[in-house]
PLY file of the C-alpha trace (Angstrom):
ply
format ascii 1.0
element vertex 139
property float x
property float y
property float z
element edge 138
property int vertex1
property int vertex2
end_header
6.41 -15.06 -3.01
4.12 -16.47 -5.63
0.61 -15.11 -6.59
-1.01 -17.99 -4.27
1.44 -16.62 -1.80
0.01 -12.88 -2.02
-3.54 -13.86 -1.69
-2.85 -15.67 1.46
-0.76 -12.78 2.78
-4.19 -10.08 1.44
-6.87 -12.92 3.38
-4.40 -13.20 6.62
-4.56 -9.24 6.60
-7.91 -8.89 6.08
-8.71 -10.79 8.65
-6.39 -9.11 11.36
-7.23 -4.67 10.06
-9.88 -4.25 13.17
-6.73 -5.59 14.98
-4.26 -3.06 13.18
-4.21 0.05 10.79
-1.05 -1.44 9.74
-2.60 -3.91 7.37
-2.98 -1.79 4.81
0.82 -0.79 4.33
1.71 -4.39 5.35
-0.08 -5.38 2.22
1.23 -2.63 0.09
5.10 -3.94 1.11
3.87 -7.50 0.09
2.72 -6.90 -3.36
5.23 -4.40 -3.74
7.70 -7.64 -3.16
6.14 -9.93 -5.39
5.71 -7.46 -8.33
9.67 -6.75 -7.91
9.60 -10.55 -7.74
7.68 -10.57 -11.05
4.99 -13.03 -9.37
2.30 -10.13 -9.72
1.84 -7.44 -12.02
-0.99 -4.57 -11.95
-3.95 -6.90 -13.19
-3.47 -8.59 -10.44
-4.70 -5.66 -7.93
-8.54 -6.26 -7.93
-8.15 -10.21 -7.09
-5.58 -9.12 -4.05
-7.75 -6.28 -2.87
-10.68 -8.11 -3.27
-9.24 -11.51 -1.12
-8.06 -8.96 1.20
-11.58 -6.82 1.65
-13.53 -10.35 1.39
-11.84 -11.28 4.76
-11.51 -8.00 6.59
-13.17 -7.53 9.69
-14.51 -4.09 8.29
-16.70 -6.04 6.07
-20.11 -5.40 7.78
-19.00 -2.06 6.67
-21.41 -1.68 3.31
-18.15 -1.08 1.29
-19.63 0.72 -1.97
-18.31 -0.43 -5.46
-16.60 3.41 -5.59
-14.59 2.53 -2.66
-13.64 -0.81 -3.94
-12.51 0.59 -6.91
-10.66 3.72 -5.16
-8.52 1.15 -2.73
-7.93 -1.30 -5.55
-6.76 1.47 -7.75
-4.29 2.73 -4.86
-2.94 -0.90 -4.76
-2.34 -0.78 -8.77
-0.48 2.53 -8.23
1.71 0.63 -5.58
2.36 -2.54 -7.37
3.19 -0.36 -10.78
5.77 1.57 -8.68
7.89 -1.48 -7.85
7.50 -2.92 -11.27
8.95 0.35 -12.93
11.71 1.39 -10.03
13.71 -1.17 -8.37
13.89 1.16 -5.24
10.08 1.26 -4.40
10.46 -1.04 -1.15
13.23 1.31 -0.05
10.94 4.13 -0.56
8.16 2.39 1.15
10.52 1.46 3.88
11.71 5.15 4.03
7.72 6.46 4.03
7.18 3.98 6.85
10.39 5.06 9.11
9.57 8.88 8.76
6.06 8.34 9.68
7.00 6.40 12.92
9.22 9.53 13.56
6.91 11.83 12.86
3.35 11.15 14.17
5.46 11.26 17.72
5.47 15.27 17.38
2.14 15.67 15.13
-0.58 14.48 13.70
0.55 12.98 9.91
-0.91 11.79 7.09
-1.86 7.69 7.74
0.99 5.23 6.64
-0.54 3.65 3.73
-2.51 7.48 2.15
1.65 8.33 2.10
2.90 5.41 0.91
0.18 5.91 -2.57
1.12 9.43 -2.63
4.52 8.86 -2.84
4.35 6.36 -5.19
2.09 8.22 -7.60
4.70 10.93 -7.17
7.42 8.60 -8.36
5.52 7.31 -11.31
4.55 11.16 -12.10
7.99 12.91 -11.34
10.60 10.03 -11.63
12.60 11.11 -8.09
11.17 11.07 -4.67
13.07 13.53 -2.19
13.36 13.88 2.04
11.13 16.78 1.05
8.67 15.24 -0.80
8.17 12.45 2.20
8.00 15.30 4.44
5.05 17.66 2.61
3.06 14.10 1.88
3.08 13.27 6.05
2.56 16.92 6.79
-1.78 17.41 7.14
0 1
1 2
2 3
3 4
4 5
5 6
6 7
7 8
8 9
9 10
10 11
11 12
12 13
13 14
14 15
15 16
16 17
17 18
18 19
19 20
20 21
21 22
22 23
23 24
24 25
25 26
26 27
27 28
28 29
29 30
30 31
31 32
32 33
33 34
34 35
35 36
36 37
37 38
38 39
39 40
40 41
41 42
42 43
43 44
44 45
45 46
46 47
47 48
48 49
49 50
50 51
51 52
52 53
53 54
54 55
55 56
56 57
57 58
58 59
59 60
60 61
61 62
62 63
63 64
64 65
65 66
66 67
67 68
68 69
69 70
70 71
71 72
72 73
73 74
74 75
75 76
76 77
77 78
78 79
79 80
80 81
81 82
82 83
83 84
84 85
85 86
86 87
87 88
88 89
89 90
90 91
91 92
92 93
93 94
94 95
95 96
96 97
97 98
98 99
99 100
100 101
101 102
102 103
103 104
104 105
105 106
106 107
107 108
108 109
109 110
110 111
111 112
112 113
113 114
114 115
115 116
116 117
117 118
118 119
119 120
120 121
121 122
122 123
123 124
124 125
125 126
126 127
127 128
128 129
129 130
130 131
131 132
132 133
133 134
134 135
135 136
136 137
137 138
């Protein structure tokens, strides 16, 4: 996937997140691809954010420039996870499955609010445990 190829992938789910809340961590597995892929790299976060927010559906939304930044910046965190550990889509993947298993028995954190969290806990700590997935779904 080249950097064209991630912009197209951030309008296309832009354009479907009134559709789905899984846009979000869609996107985050994308770029998390192409910076393992060494197409993208953390600079690159604004543009994709900002193709992606340009064609969402939520844009009659007033989206401040805080909240731009703040969504943007959780993007960075992602795409700077896969470029320092090779196992960030497994991680991602892992977030994903044990928030489909859990949000059947309670009320969890939302997919892509995990998937940052656990990233920034991977940059911060180095390891990510069953435990750590666990307290970051847990509200």
């Amino acid at each position: 996937m080249n950097v064209q190829d991630i912009y197209a992938v951030a309008k296309h789910l832009g354009g479907i997140v009134a559709q789905s809340r899984n846009a979000m961590p869609a996107l985050a597995i994308a770029a998390a691809k192409s910076a393992r892929a060494s197409r993208i790299d953390e600079d690159d976060a604004n543009g994709i954010y900002s193709e992606y927010s340009h064609h969402s559906l939520e844009r009659v939304v007033d989206q401040t420039c805080n909240s731009f930044k703040a969504n943007a910046s959780k993007l960075r965190t992602i795409i700077k996870c896969a470029l320092e550990h090779e196992d960030t889509l497994r991680l991602l993947e892992r977030v994903t499955e044990e928030h489909h298993k859990a949000r059947k028995m309670k009320d969890v954190t939302p997919l892509y609010d995990a998937m940052v969290t656990v990233c920034r806990w991977r940059l911060e700590r180095g390891t990510t445990t069953a435990s750590d997935i666990d307290k970051v779904l847990a509200r």
